[in-house]
LUMVO-860682 format. One record per residue: residue number from 1; residue in three letters; x, z, y of N, C-alpha, C in turn. Coordinates in pm, whole numbers, plus 50000, padded with zeros to 5 digits. Layout:
(atom NUM,'Ala',(X,Z,Y),(X,Z,Y),(X,Z,Y));
...
END
This chain:
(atom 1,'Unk',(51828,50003,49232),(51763,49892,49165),(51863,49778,49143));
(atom 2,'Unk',(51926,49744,49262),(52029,49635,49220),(52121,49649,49080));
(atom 3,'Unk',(52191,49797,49094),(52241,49821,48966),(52149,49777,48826));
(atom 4,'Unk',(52071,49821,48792),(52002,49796,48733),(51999,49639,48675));
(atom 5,'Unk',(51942,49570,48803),(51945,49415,48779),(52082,49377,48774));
(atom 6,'Unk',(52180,49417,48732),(52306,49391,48710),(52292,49380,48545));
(atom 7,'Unk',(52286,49565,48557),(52279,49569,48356),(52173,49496,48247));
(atom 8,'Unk',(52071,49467,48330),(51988,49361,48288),(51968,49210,48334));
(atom 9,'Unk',(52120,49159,48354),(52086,49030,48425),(52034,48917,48344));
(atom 10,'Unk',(52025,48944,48179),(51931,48821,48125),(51862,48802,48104));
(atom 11,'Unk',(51757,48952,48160),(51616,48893,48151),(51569,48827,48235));
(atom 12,'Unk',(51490,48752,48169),(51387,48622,48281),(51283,48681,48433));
(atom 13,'Unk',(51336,48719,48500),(51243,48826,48577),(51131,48673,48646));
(atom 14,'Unk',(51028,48706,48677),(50929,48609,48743),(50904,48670,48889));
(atom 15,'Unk',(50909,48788,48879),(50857,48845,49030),(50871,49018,49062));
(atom 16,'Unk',(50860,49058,49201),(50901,49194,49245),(50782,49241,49319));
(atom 17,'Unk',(50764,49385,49300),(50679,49438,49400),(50750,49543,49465));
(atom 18,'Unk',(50706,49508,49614),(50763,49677,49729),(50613,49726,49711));
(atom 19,'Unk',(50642,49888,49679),(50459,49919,49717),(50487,50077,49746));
(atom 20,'Unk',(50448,50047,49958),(50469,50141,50005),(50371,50203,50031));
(atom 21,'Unk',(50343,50372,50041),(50239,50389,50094),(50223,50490,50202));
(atom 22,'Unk',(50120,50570,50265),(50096,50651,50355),(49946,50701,50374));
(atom 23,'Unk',(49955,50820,50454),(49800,50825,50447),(49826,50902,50582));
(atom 24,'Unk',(49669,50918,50652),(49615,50987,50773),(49527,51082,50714));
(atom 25,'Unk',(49569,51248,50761),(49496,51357,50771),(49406,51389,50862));
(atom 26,'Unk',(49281,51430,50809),(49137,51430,50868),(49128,51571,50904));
(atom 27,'Unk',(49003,51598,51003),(48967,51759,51012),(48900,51801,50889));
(atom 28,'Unk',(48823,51709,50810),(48702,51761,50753),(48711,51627,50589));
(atom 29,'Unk',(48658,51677,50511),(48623,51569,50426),(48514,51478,50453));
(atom 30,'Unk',(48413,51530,50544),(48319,51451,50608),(48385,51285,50738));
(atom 31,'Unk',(48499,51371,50773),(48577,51282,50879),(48659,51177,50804));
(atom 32,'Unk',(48702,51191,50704),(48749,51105,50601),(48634,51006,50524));
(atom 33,'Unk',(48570,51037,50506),(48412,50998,50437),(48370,50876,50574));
(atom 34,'Unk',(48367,50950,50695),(48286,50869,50793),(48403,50759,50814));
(atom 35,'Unk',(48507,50750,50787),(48624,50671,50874),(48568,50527,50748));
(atom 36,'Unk',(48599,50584,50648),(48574,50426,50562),(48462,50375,50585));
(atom 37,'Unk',(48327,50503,50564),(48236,50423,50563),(48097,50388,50700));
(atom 38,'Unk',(48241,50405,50759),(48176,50451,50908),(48256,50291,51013));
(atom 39,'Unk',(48362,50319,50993),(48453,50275,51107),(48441,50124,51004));
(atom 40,'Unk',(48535,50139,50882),(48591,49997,50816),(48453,49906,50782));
(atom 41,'Unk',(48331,50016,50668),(48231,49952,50637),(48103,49951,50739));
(atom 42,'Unk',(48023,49862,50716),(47893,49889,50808),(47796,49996,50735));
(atom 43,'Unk',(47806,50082,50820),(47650,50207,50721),(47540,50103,50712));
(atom 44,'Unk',(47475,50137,50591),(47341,50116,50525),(47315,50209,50438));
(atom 45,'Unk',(47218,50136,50407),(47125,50255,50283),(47223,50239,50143));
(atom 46,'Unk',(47311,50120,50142),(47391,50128,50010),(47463,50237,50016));
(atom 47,'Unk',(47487,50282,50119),(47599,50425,50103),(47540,50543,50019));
(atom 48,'Unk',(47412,50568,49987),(47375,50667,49907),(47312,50555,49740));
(atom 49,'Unk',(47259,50678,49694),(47210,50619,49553),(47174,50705,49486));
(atom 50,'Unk',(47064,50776,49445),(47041,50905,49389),(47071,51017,49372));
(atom 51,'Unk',(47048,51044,49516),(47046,51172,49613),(47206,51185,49645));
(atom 52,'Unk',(47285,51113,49580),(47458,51118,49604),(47504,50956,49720));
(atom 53,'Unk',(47631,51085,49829),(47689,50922,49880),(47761,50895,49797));
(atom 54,'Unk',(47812,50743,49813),(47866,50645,49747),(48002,50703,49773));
(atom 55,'Unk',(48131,50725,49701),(48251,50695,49697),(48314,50566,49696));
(atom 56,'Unk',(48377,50547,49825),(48366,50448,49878),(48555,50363,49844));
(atom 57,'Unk',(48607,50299,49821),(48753,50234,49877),(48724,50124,49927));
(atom 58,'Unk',(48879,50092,49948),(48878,49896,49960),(48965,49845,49924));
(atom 59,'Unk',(48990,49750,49933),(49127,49663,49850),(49145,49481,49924));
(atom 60,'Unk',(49202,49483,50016),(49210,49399,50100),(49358,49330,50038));
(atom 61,'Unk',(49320,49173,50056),(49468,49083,50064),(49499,49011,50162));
(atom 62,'Unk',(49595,48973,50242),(49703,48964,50326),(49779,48849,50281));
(atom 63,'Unk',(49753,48721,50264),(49845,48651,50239),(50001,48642,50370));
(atom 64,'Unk',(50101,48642,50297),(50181,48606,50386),(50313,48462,50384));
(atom 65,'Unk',(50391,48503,50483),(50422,48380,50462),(50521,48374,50319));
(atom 66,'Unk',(50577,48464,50221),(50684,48431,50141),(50523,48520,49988));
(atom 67,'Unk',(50480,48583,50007),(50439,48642,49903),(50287,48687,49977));
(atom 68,'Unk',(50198,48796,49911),(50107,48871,49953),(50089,49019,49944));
(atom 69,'Unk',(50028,49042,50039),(50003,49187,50040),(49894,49245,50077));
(atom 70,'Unk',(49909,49327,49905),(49790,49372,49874),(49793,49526,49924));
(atom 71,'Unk',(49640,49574,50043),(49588,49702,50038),(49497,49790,49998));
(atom 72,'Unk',(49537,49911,49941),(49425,49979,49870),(49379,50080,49953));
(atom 73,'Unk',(49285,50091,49996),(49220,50225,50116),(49143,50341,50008));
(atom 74,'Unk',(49188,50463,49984),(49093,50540,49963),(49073,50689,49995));
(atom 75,'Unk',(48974,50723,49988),(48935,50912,50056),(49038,50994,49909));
(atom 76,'Unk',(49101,51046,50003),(49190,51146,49888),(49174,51294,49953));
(atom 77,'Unk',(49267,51388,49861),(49281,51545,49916),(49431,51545,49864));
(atom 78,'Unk',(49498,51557,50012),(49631,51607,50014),(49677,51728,49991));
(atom 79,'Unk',(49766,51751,49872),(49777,51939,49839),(49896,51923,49895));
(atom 80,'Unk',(49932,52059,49989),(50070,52101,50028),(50110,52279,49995));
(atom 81,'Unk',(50137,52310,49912),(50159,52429,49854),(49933,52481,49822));
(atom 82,'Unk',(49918,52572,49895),(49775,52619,49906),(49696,52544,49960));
(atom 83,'Unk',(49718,52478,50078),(49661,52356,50158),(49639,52212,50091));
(atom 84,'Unk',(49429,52200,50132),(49397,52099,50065),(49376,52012,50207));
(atom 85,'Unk',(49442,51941,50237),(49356,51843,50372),(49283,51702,50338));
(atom 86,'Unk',(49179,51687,50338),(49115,51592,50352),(49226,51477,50455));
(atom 87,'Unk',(49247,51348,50356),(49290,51235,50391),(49257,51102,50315));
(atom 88,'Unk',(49304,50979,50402),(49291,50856,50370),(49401,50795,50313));
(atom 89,'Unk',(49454,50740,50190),(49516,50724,50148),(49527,50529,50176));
(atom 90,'Unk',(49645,50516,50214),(49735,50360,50216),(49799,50314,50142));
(atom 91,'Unk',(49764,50284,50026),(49871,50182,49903),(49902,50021,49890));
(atom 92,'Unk',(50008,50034,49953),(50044,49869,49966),(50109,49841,49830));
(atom 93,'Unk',(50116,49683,49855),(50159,49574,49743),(50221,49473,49792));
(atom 94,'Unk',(50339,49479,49808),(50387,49317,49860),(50429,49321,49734));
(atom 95,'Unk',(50382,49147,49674),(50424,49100,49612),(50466,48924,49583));
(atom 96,'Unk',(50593,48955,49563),(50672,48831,49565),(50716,48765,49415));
(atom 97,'Unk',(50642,48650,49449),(50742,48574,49293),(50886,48501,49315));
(atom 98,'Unk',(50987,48533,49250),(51075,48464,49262),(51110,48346,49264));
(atom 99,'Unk',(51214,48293,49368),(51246,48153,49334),(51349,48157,49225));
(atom 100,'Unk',(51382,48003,49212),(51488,48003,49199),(51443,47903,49029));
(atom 101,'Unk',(51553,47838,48989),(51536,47779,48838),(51578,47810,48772));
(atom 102,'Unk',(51707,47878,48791),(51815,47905,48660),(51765,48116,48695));
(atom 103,'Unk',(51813,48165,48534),(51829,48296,48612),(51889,48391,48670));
(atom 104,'Unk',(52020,48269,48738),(52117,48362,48834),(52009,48317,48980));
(atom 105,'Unk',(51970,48220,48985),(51905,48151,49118),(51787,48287,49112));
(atom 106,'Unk',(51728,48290,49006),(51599,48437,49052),(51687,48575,49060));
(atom 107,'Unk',(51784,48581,49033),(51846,48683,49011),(51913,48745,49164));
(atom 108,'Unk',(51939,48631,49221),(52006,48655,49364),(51902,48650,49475));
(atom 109,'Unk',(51770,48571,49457),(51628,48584,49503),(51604,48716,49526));
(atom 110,'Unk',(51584,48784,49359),(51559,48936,49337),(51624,48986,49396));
(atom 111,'Unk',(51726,49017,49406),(51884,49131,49530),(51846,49067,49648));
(atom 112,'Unk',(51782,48982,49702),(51749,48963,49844),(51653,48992,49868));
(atom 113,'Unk',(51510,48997,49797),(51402,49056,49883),(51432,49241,49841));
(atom 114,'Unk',(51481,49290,49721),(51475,49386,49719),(51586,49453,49844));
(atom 115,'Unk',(51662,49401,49850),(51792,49411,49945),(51681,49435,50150));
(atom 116,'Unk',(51565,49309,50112),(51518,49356,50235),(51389,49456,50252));
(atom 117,'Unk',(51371,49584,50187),(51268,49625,50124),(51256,49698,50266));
(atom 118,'Unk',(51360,49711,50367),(51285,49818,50480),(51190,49734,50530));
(atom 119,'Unk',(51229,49566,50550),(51129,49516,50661),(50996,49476,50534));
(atom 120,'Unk',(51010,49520,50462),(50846,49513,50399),(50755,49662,50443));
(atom 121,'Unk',(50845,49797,50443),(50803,49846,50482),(50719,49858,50617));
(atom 122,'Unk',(50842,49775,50691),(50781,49772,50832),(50685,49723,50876));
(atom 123,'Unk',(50644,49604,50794),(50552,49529,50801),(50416,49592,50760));
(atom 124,'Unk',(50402,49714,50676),(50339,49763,50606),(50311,49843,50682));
(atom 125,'Unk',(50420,49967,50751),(50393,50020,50877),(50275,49947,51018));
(atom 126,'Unk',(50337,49805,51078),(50299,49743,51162),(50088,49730,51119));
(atom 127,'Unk',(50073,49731,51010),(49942,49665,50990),(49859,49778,50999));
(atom 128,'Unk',(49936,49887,50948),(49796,50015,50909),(49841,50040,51096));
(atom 129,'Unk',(49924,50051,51166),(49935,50140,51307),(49835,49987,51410));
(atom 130,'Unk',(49848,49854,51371),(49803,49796,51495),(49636,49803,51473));
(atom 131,'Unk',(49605,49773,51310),(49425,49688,51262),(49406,49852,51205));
(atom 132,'Unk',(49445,49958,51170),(49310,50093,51111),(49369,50235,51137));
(atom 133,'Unk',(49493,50250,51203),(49481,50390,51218),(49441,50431,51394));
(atom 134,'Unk',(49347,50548,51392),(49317,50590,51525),(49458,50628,51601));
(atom 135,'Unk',(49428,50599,51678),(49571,50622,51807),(49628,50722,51805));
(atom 136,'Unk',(49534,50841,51760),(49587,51008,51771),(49648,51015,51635));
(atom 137,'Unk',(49632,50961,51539),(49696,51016,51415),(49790,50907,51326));
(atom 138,'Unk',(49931,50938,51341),(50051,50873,51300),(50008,50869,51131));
(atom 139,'Unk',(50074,50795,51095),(50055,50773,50950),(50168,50871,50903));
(atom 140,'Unk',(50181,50953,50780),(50236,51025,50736),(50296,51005,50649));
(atom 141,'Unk',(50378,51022,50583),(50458,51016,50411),(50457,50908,50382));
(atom 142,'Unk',(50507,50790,50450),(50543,50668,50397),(50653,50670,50290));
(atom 143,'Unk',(50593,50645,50164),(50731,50621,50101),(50705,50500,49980));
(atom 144,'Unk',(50824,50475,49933),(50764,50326,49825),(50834,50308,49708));
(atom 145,'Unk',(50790,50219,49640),(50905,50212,49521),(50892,50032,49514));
(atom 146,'Unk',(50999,49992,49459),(51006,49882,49359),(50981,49869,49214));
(atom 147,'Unk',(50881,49754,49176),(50879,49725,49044),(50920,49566,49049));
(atom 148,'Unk',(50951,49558,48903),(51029,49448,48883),(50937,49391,48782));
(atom 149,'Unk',(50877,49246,48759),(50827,49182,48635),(50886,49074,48633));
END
């Protein structure tokens, strides 16, 4: 990415996103089903609706101290060759606007938060392992990308 923001150093950039994600594998699609709308949401009668349950996500924000971060929770099916496992899918959003006035000042902004993209991860790590994943099951396939606007 830095390269990149090299060969394009005159565009006006305003802001960056890290958006890492991960998910936890379930026994059952029912065990995935109950975790959102079991554990995160309160059951009621909104969970059904003509004769069907509700498909459920969430989308939580996180202000922090330089930017925010945004999470998306939803029931997915993980394929691994033949294997379908029922899982919960983790899509983060840190997103940061740049400082800076001139556009070398956002430009060197940009190469520093992207420059610190593990500890966004980590941070991203830290939230799903302390506030929603069960103790027995590690979060899996963390991986992320950068976008640039």
């Amino acid at each position: 990415a830095s390269q990149l923001i090299e060969k394009l150093s005159q565009i006006e950039y305003q802001a960056v996103g890290i958006n890492p994600k991960g998910f936890v594998g379930f026994a059952s699609a029912e065990d995935a089903y109950h975790y959102i709308c079991g554990k995160l949401l309160s059951p009621g009668s909104w969970q059904e609706f003509g004769g069907s349950k509700v498909n459920a996500s969430l989308e939580l924000s996180y202000p922090l101290k330089r930017g925010v971060l945004n999470l998306a929770i939803n029931q997915v099916n993980v394929q691994s060759g033949e294997q379908v496992t029922p899982a919960i899918l983790f899509s983060g959003n840190l997103n940061y606007p740049l400082l800076g006035n001139t556009i070398t000042e956002k430009i060197q902004d940009l190469q520093q938060v992207i420059g610190n993209w593990q500890n966004d991860v980590k941070t991203f790590q830290e939230l799903l392992v302390e506030k929603f994943l069960p103790l027995s099951s590690p979060v899996q396939a963390i991986s992320g990308s950068v976008f640039l606007n």
